[in-house]
C-alpha positions in Angstrom: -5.3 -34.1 48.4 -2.1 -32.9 47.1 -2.3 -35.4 44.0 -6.1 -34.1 43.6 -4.3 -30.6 43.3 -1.8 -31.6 40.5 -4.9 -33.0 38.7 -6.8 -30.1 39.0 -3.7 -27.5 38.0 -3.1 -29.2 34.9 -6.6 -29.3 34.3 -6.2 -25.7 34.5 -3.3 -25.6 32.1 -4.7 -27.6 29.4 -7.6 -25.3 29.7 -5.6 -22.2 29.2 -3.6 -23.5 26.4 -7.1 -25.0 24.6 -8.8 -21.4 24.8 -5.1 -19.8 23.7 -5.2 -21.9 20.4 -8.8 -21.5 19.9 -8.5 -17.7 20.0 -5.3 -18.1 17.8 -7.5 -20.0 15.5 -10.5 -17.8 15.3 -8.5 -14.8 13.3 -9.0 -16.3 10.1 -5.9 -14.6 8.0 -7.0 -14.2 4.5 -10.2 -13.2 5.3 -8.3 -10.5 7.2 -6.5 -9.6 3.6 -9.9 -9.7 1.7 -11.2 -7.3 4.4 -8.4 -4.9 4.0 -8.5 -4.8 0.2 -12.1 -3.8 0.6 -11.8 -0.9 2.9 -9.4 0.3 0.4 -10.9 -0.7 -2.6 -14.1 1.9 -4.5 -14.9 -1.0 -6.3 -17.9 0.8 -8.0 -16.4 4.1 -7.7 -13.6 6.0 -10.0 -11.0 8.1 -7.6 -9.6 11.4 -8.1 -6.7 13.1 -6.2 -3.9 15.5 -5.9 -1.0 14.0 -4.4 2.1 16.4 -3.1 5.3 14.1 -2.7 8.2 16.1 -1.0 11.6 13.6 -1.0 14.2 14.0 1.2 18.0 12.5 0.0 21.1 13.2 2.1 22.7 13.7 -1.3 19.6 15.1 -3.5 18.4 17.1 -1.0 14.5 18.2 -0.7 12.8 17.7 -4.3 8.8 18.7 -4.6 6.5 16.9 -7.1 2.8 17.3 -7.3 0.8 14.7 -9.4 -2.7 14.2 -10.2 -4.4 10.6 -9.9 -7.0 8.7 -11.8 -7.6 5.1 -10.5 -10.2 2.9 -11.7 -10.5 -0.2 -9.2 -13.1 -2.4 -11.0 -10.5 -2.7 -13.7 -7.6 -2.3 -11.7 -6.4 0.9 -14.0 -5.1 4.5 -13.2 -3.1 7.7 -14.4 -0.5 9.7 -12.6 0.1 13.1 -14.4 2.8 15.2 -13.3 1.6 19.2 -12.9 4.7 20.1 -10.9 7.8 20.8 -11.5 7.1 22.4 -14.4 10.7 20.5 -16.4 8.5 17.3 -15.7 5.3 18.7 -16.1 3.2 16.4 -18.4 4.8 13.3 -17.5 2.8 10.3 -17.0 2.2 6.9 -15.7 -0.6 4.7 -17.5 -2.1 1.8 -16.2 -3.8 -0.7 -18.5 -4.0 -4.3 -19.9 -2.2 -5.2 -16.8 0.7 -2.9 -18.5 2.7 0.0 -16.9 3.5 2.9 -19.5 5.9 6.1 -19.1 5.1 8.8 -21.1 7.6 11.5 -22.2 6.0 14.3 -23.6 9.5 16.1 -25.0 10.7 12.7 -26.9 6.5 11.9 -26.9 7.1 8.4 -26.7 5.4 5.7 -24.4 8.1 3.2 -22.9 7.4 0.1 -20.8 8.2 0.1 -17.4 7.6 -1.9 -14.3 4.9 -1.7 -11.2 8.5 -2.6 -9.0 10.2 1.0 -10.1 10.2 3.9 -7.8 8.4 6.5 -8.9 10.1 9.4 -10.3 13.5 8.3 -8.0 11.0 9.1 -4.8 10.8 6.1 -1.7 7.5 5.1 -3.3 6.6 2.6 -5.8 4.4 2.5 -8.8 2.4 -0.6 -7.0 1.7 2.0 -4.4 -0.6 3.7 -6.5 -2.5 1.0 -8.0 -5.7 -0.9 -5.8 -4.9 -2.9 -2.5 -4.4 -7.0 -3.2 -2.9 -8.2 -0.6 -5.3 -11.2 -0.4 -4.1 -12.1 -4.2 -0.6 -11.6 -3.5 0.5 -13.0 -0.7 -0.2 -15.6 2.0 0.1 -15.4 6.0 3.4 -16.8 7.2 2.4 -15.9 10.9 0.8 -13.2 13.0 0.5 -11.6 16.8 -0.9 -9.2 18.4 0.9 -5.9 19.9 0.2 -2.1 19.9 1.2 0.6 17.7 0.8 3.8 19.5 -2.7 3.9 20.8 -4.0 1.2 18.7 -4.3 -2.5 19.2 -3.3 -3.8 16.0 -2.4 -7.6 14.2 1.2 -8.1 13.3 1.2 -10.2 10.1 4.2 -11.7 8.7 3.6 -11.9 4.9 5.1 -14.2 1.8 4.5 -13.6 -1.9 2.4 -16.3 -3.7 3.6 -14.8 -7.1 6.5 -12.9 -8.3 5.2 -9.9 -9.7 4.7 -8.3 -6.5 7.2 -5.6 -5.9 8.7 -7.0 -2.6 8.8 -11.0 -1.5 7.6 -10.6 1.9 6.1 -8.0 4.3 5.2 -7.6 7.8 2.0 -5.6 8.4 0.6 -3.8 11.0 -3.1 -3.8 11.2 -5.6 -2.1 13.3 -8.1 -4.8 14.9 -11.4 -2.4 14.3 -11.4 -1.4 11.6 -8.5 -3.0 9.5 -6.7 -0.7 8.4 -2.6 -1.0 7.6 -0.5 1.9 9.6 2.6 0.4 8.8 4.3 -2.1 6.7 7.7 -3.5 6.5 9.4 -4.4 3.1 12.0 -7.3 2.9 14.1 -8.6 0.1 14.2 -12.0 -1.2 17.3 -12.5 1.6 15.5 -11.0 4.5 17.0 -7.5 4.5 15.0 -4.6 5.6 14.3 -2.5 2.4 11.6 -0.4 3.3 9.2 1.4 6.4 6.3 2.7 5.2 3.3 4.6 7.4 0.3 5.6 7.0 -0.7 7.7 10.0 -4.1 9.2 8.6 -6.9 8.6 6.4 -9.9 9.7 5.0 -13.2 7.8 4.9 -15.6 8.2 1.7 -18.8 6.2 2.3 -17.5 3.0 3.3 -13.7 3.1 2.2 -11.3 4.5 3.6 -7.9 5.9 2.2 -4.8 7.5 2.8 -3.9 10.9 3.2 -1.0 11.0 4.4 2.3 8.3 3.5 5.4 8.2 4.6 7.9 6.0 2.8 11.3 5.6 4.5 14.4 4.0 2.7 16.0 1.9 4.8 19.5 1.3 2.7 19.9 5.1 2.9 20.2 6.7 6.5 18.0 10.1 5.7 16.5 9.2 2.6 12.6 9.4 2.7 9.0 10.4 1.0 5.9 12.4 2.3 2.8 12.4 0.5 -0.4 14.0 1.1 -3.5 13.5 -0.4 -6.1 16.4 -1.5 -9.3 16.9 -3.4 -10.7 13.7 -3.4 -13.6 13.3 -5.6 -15.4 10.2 -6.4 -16.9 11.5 -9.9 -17.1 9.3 -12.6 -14.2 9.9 -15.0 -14.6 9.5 -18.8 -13.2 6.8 -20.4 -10.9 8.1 -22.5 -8.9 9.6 -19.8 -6.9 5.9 -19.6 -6.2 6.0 -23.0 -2.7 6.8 -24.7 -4.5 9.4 -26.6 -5.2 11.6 -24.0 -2.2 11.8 -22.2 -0.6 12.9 -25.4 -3.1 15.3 -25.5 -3.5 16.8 -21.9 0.9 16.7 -21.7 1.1 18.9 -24.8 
């Protein structure tokens, strides 16, 4: 009897385990990253928005900036124009060609400059502005499941599959229904903790949904963080010329 019991507990066991890797299994991981790049994506849609950015610095103090977005998704292009402060008022970042330009309307001159560069000295980066590709970027290194808050989420340890991406690896929290990232953790090619980020609300528009609220936290700088909020969303089709040199020369005059 007793050895009929041993038989039947590890029965038991092996049971266990068995339906604990087949659940582990069923999460397929970069179907998860395809699924979040298209809740975030208006693949057939242009986007419009006014983002307020206040930045806090121990050292800088609390700076305002208010910048209108254009973003193009289907070809991966979009425009941030400065309208406030008015001493950078007319400055501009233009997307295109898979190129990154900084306009200066009081040298008016274009420069090159890099997806990886914080944006105007805030916690964000000019890859944060630019359509979700996780799935294209980066790989699963590992996942869980936990909560954040109220929500049940996946805990997805990321690693870069290229080196254009701004940071090498990330861990990602992701709510199970629908996927949606509410936070992210940025590491350095060493493993240090660089940057939090949160995004505690969004909107939905038909069947994508985007942020509008993020908070970006430094992490090498006790204090130092970003707010944004996101306002007058509109999905109208924007004119062509709008991601054109031309017309930020014009419009930052």
């Amino acid at each position: 009897m007793k050895a009929l019991k041993r038989i039947l507990f590890y029965l038991a066991l092996l049971f266990t385990v068995g339906v604990i890797s087949l659940n582990a299994e069923s999460l397929d991981t970069q179907k998860l990253l395809e699924t979040i790049d298209e809740l975030k994506t208006f693949q057939n849609k242009d986007f419009t928005a006014v983002m307020t950015m206040v930045s806090e610095d121990p050292e800088e103090g609390i700076e305002k900036r208010v910048v209108q977005q254009f973003r193009r998704d289907g070809e991966d292009k979009f425009l941030m124009l400065i309208i406030e402060p008015d001493v950078q008022k007319g400055q501009g970042y233009l997307r295109i060609d898979d190129n990154l330009w900084f306009y200066d309307p009081e040298s008016r001159k274009f420069s090159h400059t890099s997806m990886k560069e914080n944006f105007q000295n805030t916690d964000a980066k000019n890859s944060d502005f630019r359509k979700s590709s996780l799935a294209g970027d980066y790989e699963v290194a590992g996942y869980s499941e936990g909560k954040l808050g109220r929500y049940e989420v996946y805990i997805l340890q990321l690693e870069a599959v290229n080196d254009e991406v701004t940071y090498p690896s990330m861990k990602i929290w992701v709510t199970k229904e629908p996927n949606l990232v509410l936070k992210t953790e940025d590491y350095s090619l060493t493993g240090r903790l660089m940057r939090t980020s949160l995004f505690p609300n969004y909107s939905k528009i038909g069947n994508v949904y985007t942020p509008s609220r993020m908070i970006f936290i430094d992490e090498l700088v006790e204090g130092k963080k970003t707010q944004i909020s996101i306002r007058d969303i509109s999905l109208d089709t924007i004119s062509e010329s709008v991601f054109t040199k031309s017309y930020v020369e014009r419009v930052s005059r």
